[in-house]
C-alpha positions in Angstrom: -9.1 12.8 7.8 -7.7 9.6 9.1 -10.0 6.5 9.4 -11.5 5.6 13.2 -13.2 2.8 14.3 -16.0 5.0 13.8 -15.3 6.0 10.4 -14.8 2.2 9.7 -17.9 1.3 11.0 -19.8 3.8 8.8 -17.6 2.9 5.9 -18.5 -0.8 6.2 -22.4 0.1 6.2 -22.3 2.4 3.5 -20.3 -0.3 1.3 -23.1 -2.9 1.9 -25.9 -0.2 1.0 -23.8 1.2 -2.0 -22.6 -2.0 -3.6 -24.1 -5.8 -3.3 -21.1 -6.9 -4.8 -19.0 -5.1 -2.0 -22.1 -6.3 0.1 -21.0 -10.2 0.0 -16.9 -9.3 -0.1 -17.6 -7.7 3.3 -19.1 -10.5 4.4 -16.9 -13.4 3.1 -13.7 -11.5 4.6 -14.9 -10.5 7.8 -13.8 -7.0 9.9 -11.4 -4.4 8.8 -8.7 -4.7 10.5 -6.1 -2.7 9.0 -3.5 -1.3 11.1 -1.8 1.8 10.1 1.5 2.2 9.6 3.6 5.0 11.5 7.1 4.3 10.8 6.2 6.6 7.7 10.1 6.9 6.4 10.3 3.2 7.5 7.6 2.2 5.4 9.0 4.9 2.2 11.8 2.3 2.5 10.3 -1.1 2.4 7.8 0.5 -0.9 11.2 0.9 -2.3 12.8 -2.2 -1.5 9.9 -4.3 -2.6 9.9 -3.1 -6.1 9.3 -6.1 -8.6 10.8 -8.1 -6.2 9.4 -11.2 -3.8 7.7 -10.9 -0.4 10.6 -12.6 1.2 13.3 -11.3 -1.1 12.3 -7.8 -0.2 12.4 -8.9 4.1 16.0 -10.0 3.8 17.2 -6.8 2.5 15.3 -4.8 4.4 16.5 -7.1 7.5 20.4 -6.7 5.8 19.7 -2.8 5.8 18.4 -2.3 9.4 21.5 -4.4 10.2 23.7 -2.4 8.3 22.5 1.4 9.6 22.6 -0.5 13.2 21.8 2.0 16.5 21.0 5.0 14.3 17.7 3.3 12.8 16.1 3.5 9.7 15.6 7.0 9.7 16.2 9.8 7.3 19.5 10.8 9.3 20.5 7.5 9.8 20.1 6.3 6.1 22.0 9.7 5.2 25.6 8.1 6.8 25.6 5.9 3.9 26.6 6.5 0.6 24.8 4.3 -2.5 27.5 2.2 -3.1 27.6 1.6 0.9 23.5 0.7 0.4 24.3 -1.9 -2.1 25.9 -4.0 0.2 22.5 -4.4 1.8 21.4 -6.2 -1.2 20.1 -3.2 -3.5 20.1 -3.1 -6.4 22.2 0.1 -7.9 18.8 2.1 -9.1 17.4 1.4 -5.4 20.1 2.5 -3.3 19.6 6.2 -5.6 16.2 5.9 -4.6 16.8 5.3 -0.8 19.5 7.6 -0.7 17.1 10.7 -2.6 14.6 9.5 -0.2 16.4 10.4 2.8 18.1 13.8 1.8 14.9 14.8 0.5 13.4 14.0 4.2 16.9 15.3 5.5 16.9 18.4 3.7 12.8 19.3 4.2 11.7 18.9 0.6 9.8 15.9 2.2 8.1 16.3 4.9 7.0 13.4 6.8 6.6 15.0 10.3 3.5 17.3 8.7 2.2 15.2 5.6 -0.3 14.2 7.3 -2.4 17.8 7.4 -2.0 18.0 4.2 -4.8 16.7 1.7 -4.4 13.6 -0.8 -3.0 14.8 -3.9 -0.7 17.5 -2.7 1.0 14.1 -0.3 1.0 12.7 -3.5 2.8 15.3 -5.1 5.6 15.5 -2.3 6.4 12.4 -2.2 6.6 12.1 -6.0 9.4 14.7 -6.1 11.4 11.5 -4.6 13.2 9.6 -7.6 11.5 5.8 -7.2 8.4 6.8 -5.8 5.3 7.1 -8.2 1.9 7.4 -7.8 0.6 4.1 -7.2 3.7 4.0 -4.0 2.0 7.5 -2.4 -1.4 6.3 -2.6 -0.1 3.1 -1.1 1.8 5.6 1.8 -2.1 7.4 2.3 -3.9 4.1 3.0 -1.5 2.4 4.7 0.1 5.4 6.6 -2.1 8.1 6.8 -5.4 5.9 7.1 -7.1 8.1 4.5 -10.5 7.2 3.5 -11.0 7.8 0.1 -8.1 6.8 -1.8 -8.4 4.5 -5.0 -5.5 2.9 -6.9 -6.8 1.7 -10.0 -3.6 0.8 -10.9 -3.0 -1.2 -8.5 -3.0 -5.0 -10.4 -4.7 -6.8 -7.0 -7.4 -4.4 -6.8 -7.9 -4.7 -10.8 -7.9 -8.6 -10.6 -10.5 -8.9 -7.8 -12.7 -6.3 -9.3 -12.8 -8.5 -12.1 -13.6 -11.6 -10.1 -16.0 -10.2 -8.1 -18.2 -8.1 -10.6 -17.7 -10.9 -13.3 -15.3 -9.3 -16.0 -13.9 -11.2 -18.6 -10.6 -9.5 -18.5 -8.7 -6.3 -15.9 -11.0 -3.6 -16.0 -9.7 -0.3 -17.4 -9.5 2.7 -15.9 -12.8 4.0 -16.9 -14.8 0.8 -15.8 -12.5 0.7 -12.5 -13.7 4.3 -11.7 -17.3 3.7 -12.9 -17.1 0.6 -10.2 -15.6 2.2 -7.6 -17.9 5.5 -7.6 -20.4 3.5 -5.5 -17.8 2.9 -3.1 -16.9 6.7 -2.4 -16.1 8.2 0.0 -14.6 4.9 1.3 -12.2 4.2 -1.6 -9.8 3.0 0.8 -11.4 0.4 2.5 -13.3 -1.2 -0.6 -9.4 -1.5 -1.9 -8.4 -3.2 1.5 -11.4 -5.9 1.2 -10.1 -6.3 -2.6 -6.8 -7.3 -1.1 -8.2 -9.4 1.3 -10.7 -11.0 -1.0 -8.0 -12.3 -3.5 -6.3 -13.9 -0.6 -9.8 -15.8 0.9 -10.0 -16.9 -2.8 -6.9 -18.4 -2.8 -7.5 -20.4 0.9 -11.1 -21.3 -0.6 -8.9 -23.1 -3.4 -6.3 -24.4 -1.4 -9.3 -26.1 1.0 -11.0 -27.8 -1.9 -7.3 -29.1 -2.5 -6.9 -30.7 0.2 -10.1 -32.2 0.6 -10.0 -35.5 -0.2 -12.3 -37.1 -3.4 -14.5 -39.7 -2.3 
């Protein structure tokens, strides 16, 4: 299932019911407004590129490799002209360029399959894209809530939605996996968007802070 405006609707009552906590978060950030992804090898290749790397680091390369693969686009065949070595000059690191390169001969070849992955339900997405070297689990549930739109997808891995869990529900330090779960069961079965408004709540966090900043002392 891919989310609606309906489904987001329903999700955003059901958070406020379920969760108090998730009640005020709501609230403080304001609408979902999400919108999904569909370059789905596009957005394989910008996961890739932004590995332990900065926001704008990652947008010149990625701006250096649209350049370089020109009129054929940033597409499976396209990516597929270039050897590794030919990636590099994009700005990627050795490890990277394997991983872009894999990517797109695993697309190429059909081991991947990005035309269909959507019908196909979470973890078995998660387990195709998986089989491509440089993409883990944390990157595929990344690809399923910000490509796919699916509902229900929780990365307790994920450091932002660890930090603002512990913000929000008054943890001394990250949560583990247990507590995470044990958290995020009363968010289910709209995993997904309770992540997004963690996202978002870290950043309306940061502009609170930044506001009393700048306000001047009397």
């Amino acid at each position: 299932m891919r989310l609606t405006p309906t489904h987001i609707q329903a999700a955003c009552r059901h958070l406020r019911r379920a969760d108090p906590v998730m009640k005020s978060v709501i609230k403080e950030v304001g609408p979902y407004t999400l919108r999904f992804d569909r370059d789905r090898f596009g957005m394989l290749v910008r996961s890739i590129i932004s590995q332990q790397i900065s926001t704008s680091a990652a947008a010149s390369i990625h701006g250096r490799l649209v350049a370089l693969v020109g009129t054929a686009g940033l597409t499976a065949a396209g990516i597929s002209r270039f050897t590794p070595d030919q990636l590099r000059t994009a700005g990627l690191s050795p490890q990277k360029a394997s991983y872009v390169a894999d990517l797109a001969r695993k697309v190429r070849d059909g081991d991947v399959q990005l035309r269909n992955i959507g019908r196909l339900p979470d973890e078995q997405v998660i387990e195709q894209l998986t089989q491509v070297k440089g993409i883990g689990r944390w990157t595929a549930q990344m690809f399923l809530i910000f490509s796919l739109g699916r509902p229900d997808v929780f990365p307790h891995d994920d450091l932002g939605v660890r930090a603002a869990i512990r913000d929000r529900y008054g943890l001394k330090d990250l949560p583990d996996k247990e507590t995470s779960h044990a958290i995020a069961a009363n968010w289910r079965p709209y995993a997904s968007v309770a992540s997004w408004y963690c996202w978002q709540s870290l950043d309306t966090a940061k502009d609170r802070e930044k506001a009393k900043a700048d306000t001047p002392s009397r």
